[in-house]
N, C-alpha and C positions, 0 to 999 in steps of 0.2 A: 275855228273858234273853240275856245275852251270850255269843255260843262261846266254848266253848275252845278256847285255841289253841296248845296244845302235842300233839306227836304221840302222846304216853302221855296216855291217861284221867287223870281225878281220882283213880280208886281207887291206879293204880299205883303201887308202890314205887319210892322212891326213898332213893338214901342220904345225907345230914346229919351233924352232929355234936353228938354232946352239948352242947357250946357255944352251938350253935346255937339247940336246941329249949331250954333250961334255963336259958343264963347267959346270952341276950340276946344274944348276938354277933350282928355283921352279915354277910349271904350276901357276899363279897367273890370268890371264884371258883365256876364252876360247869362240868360236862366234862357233854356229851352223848356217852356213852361208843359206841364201833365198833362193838366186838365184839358187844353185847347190845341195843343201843339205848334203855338207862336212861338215868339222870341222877342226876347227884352238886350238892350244893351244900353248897358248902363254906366254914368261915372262915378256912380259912389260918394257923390257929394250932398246928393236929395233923395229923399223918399216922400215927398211931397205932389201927390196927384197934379196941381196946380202946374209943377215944372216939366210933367210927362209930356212927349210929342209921339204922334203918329207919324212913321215915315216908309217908304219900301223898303224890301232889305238890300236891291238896290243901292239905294240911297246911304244907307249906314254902310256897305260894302266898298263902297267906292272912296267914304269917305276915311275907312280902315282896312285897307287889304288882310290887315293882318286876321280878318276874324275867320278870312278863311281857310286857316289853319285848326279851327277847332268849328269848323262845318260839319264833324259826323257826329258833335253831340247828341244823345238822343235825347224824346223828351225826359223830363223829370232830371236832366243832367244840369250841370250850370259850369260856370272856367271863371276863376280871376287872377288878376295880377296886383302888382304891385304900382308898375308902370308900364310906357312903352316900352321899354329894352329889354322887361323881365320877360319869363315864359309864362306862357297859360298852366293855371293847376285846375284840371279838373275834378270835380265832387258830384255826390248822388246830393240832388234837391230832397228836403226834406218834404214829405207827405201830411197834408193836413188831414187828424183823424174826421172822418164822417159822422 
């Protein structure tokens, strides 16, 4: 069997979008968040609390092989594309001053 190779376990939470899990959308951004050391995957269509889901990264994993190609993000990093066929560009997340 193959490791895993992101820093958070299969079980942990991470957060998604409705879109995402439901209406087929593809992962087009994703932020290995600072503060907490989660992970967000996102379609870039809502920024709307109301359309967030919780899901394992399992779950988002399986449902995009491709994220794990940019599994050694650190925190405070984030990747996005364009589409599915593009590459991941990854960036340093921007720091909120204290």
């Amino acid at each position: 069997m193959k490791k895993w190779p992101f820093d958070q376990n299969e079980n942990v939470a991470a957060l998604t979008t409705k879109n995402v899990m439901q209406n087929n959308y593809p992962v087009l951004a994703v932020t290995h968040y600072y503060d907490d050391d989660s992970w967000g995957f996102y379609c870039g269509t809502t920024d709307d609390p109301e359309d967030y889901m919780v899901v394992s990264m399992k779950e988002i994993t399986d449902l995009d092989s491709t994220l794990f190609t940019i599994s050694y993000l650190k925190p405070g990093m984030g990747a996005g594309r364009k589409n599915l066929e593009s590459e991941w560009e990854t960036f340093k997340e921007e720091q909120d001053a204290d």
